[in-house]
N, C-alpha and C positions, 0 to 999 in steps of 0.2 A: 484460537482465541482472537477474538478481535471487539471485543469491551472495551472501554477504560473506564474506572471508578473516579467520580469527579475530583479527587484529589491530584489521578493523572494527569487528566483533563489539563487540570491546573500547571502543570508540569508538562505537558501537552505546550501552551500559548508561551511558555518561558524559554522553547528549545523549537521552537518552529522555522526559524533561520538564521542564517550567519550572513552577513555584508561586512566585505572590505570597501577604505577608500583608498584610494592611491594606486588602483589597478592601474599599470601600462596600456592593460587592451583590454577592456568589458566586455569584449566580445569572442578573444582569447579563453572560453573558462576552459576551468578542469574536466566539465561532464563532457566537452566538445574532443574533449581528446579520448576520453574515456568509450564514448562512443566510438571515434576513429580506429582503436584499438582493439575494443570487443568485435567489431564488424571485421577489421582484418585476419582477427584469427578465426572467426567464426564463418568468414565468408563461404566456404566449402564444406558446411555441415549439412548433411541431407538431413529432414526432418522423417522419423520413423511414421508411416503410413499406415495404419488399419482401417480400411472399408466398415462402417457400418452399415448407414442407409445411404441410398442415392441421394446426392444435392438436389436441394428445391428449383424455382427459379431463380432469374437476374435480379435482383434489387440493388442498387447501391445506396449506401448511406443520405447519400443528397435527395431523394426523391420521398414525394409524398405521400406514407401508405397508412391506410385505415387500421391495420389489425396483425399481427403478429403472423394469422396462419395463412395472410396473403403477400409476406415480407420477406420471404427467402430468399436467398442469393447463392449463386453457385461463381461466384467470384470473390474468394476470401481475402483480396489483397486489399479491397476497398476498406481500411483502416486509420487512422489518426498517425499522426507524423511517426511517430516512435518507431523505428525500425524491427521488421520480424520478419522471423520462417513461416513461410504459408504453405500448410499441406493441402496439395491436391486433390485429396479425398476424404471423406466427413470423419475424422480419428476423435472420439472422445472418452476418453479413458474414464472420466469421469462418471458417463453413465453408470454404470457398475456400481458407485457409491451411492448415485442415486436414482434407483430405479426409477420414480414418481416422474421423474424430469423426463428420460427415457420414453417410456408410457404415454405422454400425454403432451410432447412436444410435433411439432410438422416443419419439416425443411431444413435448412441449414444455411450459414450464414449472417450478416447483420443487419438489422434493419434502422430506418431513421425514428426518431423517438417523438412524442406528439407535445410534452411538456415535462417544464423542471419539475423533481421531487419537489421540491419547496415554492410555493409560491413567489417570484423574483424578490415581490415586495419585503419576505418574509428573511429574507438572506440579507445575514453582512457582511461575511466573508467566507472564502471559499481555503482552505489550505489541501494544498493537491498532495498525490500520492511522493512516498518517496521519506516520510519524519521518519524519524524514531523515537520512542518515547517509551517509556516504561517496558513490558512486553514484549513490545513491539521492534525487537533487539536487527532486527535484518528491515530494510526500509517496506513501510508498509503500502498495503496493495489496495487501498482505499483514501480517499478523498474524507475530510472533514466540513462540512458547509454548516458554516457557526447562525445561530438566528437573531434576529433583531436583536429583541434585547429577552435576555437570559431567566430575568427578575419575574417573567411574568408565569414563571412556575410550567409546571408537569402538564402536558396535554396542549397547551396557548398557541400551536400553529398543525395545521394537518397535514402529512407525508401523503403523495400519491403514486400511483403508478406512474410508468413515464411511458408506457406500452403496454398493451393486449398482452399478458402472456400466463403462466401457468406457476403459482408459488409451490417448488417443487420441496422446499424445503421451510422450516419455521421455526424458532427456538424463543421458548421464553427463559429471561436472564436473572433465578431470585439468589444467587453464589456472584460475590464478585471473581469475575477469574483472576483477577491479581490478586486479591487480598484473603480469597475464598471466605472470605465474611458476609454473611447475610444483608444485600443493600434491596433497597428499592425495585419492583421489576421493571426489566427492559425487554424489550425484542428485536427479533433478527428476521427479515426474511428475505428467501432469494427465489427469483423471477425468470423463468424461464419465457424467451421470445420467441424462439427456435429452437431445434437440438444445437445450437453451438452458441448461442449469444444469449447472458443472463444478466442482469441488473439487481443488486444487490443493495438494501436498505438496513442497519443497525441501530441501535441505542435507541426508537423508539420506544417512548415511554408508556405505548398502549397501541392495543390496534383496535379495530373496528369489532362488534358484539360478534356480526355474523363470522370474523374470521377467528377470533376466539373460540366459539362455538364450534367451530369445524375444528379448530386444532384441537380442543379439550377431550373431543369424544375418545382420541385412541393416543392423544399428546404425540400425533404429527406421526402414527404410527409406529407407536414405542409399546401399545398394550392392544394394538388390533388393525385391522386394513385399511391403509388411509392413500387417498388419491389425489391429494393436494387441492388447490382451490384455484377456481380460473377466474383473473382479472380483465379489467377492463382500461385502457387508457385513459390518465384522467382521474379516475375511481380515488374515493380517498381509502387508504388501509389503514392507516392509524395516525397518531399525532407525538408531536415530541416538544418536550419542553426542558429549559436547567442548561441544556447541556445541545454541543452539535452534532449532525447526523452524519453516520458514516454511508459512505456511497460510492459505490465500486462499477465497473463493467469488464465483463468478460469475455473474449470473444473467443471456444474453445479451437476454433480454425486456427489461431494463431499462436506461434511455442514464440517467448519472449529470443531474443537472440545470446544475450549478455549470464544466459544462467547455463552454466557449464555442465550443469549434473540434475535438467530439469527433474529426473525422478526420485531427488532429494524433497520433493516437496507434496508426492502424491499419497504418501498416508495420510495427513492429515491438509491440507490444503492444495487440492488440486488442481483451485483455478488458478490459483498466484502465477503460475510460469505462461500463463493466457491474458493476463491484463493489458488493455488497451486503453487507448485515451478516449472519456466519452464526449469531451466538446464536439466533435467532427458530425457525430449522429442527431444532434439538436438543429433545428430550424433553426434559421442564421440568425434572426433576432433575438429568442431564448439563450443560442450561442455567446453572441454579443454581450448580450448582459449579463452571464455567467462570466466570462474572461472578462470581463470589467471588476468583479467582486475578486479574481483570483489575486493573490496574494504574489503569487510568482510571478516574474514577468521574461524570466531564459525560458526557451523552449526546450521539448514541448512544454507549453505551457500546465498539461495536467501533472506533471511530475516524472519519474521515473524511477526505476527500480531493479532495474539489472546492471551490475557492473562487475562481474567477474569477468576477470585476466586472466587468463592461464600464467604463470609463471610470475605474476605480481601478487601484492597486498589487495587492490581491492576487490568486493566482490564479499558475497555471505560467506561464512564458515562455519562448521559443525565442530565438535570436539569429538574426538576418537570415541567409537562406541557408545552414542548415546543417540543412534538411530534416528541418525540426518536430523531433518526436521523437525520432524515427528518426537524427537526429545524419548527421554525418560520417565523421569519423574512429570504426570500428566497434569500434576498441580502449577507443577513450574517447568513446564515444555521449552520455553525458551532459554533456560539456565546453560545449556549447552553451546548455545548462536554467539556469534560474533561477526560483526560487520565492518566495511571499512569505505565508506562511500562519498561522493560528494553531497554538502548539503542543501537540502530540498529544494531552498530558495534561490539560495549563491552557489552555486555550483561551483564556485574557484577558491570555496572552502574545503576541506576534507574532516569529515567527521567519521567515531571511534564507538562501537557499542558494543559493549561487551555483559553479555548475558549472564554471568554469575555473579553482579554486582547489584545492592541494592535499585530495584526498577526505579525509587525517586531520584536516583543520582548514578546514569550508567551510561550518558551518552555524554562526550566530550568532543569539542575540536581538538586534532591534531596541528603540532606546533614542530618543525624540523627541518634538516637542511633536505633527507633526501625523497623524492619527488616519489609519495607512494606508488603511482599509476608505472614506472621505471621497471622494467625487468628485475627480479631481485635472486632468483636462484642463485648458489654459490657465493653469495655475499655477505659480507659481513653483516653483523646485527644491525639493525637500526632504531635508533633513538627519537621517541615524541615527545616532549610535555604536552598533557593533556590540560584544557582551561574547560571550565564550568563559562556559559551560554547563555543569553537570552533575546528572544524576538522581539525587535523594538523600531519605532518609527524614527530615523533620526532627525530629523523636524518638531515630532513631538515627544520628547525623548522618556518624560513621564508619563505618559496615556497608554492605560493599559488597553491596548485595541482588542482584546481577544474579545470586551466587553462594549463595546461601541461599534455604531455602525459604520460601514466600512465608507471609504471617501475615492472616488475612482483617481488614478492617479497617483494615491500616496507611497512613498516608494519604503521598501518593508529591508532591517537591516540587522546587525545585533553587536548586545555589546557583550564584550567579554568580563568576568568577575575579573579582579585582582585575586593573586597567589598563583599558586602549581598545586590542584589539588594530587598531582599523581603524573608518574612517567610511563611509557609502554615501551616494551623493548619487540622486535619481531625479528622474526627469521622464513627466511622462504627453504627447508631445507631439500624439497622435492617441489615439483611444478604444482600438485595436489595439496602441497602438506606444510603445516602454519606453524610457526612455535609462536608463542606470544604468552608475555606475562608482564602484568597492573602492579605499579609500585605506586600504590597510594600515600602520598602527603612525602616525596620523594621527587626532587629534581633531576632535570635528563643528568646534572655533575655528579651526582651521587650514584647513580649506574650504570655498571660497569657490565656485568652480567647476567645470564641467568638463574634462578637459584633452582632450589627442588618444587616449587609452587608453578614451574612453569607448564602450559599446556597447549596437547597439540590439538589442531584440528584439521581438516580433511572438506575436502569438494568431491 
């Protein structure tokens, strides 16, 4: 699932980041340590190896190339800052899920991209990977690029390719996945460059006849033989209006470092443990004025999204038996997740998501004396008050920017409601294994323990 119905949305621009003032060191943050810590435990992880095809040629990211089947790289290090394990040799698990990409992709590797999904003019703001918001219970693995202005309705600016490459995949959206109620259609599609580097477009509001038309005849090969559609750089596919578009990159060469139990995440989302930063692959000037619209300004600047710890709080988490990621109940897949990360923007926040809690109201900053990222096996429980959040300009402290164009420069921060809507109690009782349980409308004073509601979950 990677929808939001505009009500999330909405709830989306209210939970996009936290800013403190009165940091000692700005430069100090929590991701910075978070990082230092995943990479130290991680540093001696081999990445599991399966040969498929031989790598293409050299390409790197910086250089000028026409066309996808002449962009391959057999150097997979060439990457955006975020630190990863780079296999060796072309491993993509993914193909298997989908054949089409398999089929009708050449080479391996990344290539540099020829233009923004959105025309620059057309962008106000960019919020990078890494929110949580509704569903969206463990930090998400796509970018949101908001557009001018919102008012001018369904279709009012056009999505394009941003490379040559082959949509191996397509979905139209007439179920909201959160609400499973009948909303308006949207679409999804995903863009194969190579067999390992794919660029990923959602919530347009339409796509072009001719791609319609190909997906209709057999619904993307759900009722007969379908071979995906091949694009051009450039090319428009569809158009989006209301609402921002989500936009992702993937680079399957690359296993994220910080996600402890990457095969938690291959039934249903197999690229998530492959996401890379895409500013690096844009022409410097595109570049430029893409990180000029970003809303973050700690690095990387695209966001991030791995922060499991072995033997700490943060990092995603599963609840016992409800089949990783991949969930249970397929209506509500993420009822099981819970998170515990720094936030998107401010990273020397620490934010709280917990997936069995209504998706309008499930993310919270934590508030406590002991330093989530801290070793905690064998220790005693620890206590957060949880505060309700919202994204806000402290300059302009009533301007709802989610709906205006963006100002380069402006520095993005948030404020916290008044009350304790709720306390969280946690325990590390194994280096895997989580207890943790939400006392809603309950002060960290008023608890003490944990009761029978409490639940475990597992990496």
């Amino acid at each position: 699932m990677r929808s939001l119905t505009l009500s999330a949305l909405a709830v989306l621009a209210l939970v996009a980041s936290v800013g403190c003032s009165g940091r000692t060191d700005p430069q100090a943050t929590v991701e910075a340590e978070v990082s230092e810590r995943v990479s130290a435990e991680l540093a001696a992880r081999e990445p599991t190896q399966t040969p498929l095809i031989a790598p293409g040629p050299t390409v790197t990211p910086h250089q000028q190339v026409p066309s996808a089947a002449s962009t391959a790289t057999a150097n997979p290090t060439a990457t955006g800052p975020q630190e990863s394990v780079v296999s060796s040799a072309l491993s993509v698990p993914a193909h298997a899920k989908y054949p089409v990409w398999a089929q009708n992709c050449s080479g391996g590797g990344s290539l540099q991209f020829a233009n923004s999904p959105l025309d620059l003019q057309s962008i106000s703001h960019i919020q990078p990977y890494g929110l949580v918001v509704g569903g969206h219970v463990t930090p998400v693995d796509h970018m949101y690029i908001g557009i001018k202005d919102p008012s001018l309705g369904r279709d009012a600016y056009e999505v394009r390719a941003i490379q040559d490459g082959h949509i191996f995949d397509i979905h139209r959206r007439d179920i909201s996945a959160e609400t499973n109620q009948a909303q308006k259609s949207d679409w999804r599609v995903d863009i194969g460059h190579t067999c390992t580097f794919v660029s990923y477009l959602d919530l347009m509001t339409s796509v072009i006849p001719e791609i319609e038309a190909a997906w209709d005849a057999t619904k993307a090969g759900q009722t007969g033989p379908w071979d995906g559609i091949p694009v051009k750089a450039g090319q428009i596919i569809g158009y989006i209006g209301e609402h921002p578009l989500d936009f992702g990159v993937y680079d399957h060469w690359i296993t994220l470092p910080g996600f402890v139990n990457p095969s938690a995440y291959f039934e249903r989302e197999p690229w998530k443990v492959h996401t890379v930063d895409p500013f690096p692959y844009f022409p410097s000037g595109i570049r430029e004025a893409l990180l000029a619209k970003s809303i973050r300004t700690a690095e990387p600047r695209a966001g991030k999204i791995d922060y499991d710890i072995p033997g700490a709080f943060p990092g995603n988490w599963f609840e016992l038996d409800t089949d990783w990621y991949n969930g249970v109940n397929q209506r509500k897949y993420w009822e099981g997740h819970l998170s515990i990360a720094p936030n998107a923007i401010d990273p020397s926040v620490w934010v709280i998501a917990v997936g069995h809690l209504d998706t309008d109201d499930n993310n919270f900053v934590m508030l406590g004396d002991a330093d989530p990222a801290n070793p905690a096996v064998g220790l005693a429980p620890a206590r957060y008050e949880i505060k309700q959040y919202m994204a806000y300009i402290p300059a302009k402290p009533n301007l709802q920017w989610w709906n205006e164009p963006s100002v380069e420069g402006e520095i993005f921060g948030v404020k916290l409601f008044p009350g304790t809507p709720g306390t969280v109690l946690l325990e590390m009782l194994e280096p895997g294994l989580l207890k943790a349980e939400v006392f809603l409308n309950k002060s960290s004073d008023e608890v003490t323990e944990f009761t029978d509601s409490a639940r475990l979950y597992s990496r």
